[in-house]
C-alpha positions in Angstrom: 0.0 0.0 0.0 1.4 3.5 -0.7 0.6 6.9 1.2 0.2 10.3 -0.6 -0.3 14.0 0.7 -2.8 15.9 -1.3 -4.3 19.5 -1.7 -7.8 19.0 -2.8 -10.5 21.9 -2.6 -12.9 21.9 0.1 -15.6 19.4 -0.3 -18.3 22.7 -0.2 -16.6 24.4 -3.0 -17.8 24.1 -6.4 -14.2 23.5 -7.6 -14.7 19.8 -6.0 -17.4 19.0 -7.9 -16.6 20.3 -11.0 -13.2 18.2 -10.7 -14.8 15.1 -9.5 -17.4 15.4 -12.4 -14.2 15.9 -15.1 -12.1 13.2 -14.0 -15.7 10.7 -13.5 -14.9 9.9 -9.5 -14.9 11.0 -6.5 -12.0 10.0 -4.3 -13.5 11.2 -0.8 -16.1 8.4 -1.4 -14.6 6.6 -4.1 -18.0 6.9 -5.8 -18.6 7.1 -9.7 -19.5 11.0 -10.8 -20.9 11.7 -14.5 -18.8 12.7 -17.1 -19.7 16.0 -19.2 -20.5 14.9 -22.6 -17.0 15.7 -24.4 -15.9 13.0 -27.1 -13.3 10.6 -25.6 -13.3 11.8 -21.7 -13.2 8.9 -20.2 -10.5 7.3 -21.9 -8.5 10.5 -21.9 -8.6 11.2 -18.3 -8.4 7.8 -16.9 -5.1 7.7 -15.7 -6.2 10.8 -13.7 -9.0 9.3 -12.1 -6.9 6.8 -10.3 -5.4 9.5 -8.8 -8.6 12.2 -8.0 -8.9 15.6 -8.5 -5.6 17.1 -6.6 -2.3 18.4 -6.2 0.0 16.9 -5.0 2.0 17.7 -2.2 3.7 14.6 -0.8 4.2 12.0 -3.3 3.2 8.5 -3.5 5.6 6.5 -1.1 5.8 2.9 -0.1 5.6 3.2 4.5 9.2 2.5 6.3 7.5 2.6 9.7 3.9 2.7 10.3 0.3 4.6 9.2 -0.1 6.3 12.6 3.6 7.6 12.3 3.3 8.8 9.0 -0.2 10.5 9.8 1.4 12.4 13.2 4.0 13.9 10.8 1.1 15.3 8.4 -0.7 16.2 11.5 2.2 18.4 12.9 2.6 19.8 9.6 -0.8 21.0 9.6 -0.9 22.3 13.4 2.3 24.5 12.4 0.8 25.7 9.2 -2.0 29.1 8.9 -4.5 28.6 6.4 -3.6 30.9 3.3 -5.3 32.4 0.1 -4.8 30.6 -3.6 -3.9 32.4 -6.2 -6.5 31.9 -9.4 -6.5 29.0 -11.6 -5.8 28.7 -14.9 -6.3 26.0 -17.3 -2.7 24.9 -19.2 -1.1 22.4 -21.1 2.2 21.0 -18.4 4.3 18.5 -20.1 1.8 17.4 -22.6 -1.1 16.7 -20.3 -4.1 19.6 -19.4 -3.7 20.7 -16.0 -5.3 23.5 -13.7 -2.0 25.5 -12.6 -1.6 28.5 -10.8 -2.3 32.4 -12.3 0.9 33.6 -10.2 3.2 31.8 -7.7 2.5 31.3 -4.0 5.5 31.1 -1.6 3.2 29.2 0.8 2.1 26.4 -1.1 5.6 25.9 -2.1 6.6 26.1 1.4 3.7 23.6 2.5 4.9 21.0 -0.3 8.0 21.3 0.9 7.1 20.8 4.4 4.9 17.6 3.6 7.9 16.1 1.6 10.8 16.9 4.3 8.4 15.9 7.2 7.4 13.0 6.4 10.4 11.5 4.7 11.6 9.8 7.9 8.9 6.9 7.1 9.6 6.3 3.3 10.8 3.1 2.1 13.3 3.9 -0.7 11.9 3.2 -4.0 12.1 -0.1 -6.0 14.7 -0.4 -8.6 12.1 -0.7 -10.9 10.3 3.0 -10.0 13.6 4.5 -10.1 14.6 3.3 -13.5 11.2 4.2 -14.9 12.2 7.7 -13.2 15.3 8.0 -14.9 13.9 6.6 -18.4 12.1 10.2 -18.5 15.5 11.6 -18.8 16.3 13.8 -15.8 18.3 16.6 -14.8 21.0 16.6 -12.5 19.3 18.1 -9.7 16.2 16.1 -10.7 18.5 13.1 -10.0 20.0 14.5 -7.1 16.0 15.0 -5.9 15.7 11.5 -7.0 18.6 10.2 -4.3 17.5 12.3 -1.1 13.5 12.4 -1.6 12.6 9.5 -3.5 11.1 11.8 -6.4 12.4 14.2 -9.2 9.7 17.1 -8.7 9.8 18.0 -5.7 11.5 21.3 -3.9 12.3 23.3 -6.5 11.4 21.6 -9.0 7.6 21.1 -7.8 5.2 22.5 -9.7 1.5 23.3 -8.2 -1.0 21.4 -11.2 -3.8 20.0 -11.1 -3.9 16.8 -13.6 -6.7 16.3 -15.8 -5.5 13.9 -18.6 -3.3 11.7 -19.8 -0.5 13.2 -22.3 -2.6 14.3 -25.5 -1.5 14.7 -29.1 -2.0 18.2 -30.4 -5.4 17.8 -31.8 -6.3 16.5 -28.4 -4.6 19.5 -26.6 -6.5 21.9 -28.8 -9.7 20.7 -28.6 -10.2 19.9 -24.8 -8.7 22.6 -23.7 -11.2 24.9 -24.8 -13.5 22.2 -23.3 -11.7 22.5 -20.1 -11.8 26.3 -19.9 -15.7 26.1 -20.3 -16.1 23.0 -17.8 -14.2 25.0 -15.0 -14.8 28.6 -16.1 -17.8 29.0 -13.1 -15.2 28.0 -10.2 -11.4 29.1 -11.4 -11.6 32.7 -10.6 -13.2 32.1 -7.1 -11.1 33.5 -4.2 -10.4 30.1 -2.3 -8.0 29.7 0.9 -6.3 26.4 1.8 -7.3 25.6 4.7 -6.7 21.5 4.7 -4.3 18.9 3.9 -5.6 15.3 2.7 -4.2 12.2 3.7 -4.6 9.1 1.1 -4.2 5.3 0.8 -4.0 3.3 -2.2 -5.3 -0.1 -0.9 -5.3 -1.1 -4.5 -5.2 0.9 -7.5 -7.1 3.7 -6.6 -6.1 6.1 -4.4 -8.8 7.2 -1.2 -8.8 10.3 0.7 -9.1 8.9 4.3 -8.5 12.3 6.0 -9.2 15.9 6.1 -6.5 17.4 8.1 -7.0 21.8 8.8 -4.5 23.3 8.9 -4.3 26.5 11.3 
């Protein structure tokens, strides 16, 4: 079983389910959600759904020591973290897949990513050979590798990037025509002033991943 971190928007905002209706699921519940009628959605954001609508903040890991461990060092990243606005939302093409990313950068959800990666480090498993040649396969940089080595990821620190995935990696065709879908699907919710205000803790028990806890933060 592997552990994640997650931002996620607040189950009351209309962000949530807008996302959970793009990606078809809802991974608070792990229910089913209707897709909007766009050619090809559920095909092109399946590898998403696995995932739910999020950000991520802690990456996938395999557990060195123990769930309640690993969920106290969430917890006291939370309790020493204030609740902070969002910057807008934007829909964009990252690396050949459509993503919601932000309009302008925010020092504090860097610095919450990177607190939720440093914190809970101390109960990661290193990764498979396997995970780490499929890593490396993507072609890295140096410091990517050298992120690779001490965190067990490439994109984290300064290399993180805040995104919200929505589909697998399109052709250009693709790309063209669903991001103009995605700009209309979203438009009602990206503009909305939104604070973070919670941390989610996840499980994947199989191949989806859950949320299985809210955590607020300050």
């Amino acid at each position: 079983m592997r552990v994640a971190v997650y931002w996620a928007p607040s189950r009351s905002e209309p962000l949530s389910g807008l996302g959970n209706s793009w990606l078809g699921r809802d991974a608070d519940t792990d229910n089913p959600c209707a897709q909007p009628g766009i050619t090809g959605i559920k095909t092109l954001t399946a590898d998403a759904r696995r995932y739910g609508f999020h950000c991520t903040l802690r990456p996938p890991m395999r557990l060195a020591t123990s769930w309640d461990a690993f969920r106290a060092a969430v917890h006291r990243v939370a309790a020493a973290t204030r609740s902070f606005p969002l910057p807008p939302l934007t829909v964009r093409t990252v690396d050949g897949f459509l993503a919601l990313t932000l309009s302008q950068p925010s020092a504090a959800m860097q610095a919450l990513a990177d607190s939720c990666v440093r914190e809970t480090d101390p109960h990661r498993l290193p990764p498979p050979p396997d995970e780490l040649a499929r890593r490396r396969a993507a072609g890295l940089s140096a410091r990517q590798e050298a992120l690779l080595q001490q965190w067990g990821y490439p994109y984290v620190m300064d290399e993180w990037l805040f995104h919200v995935t929505l589909t697998r990696r399109l052709s250009p065709p693709e790309r063209d025509y669903l991001l103009s879908e995605a700009e209309r699907h979203f438009a009602p919710a990206l503009a909305a002033p939104r604070r973070v205000t919670e941390i989610c803790l996840l499980t994947q028990p199989e191949v989806d991943f859950l949320i299985v806890e809210r955590v607020p933060l300050l």
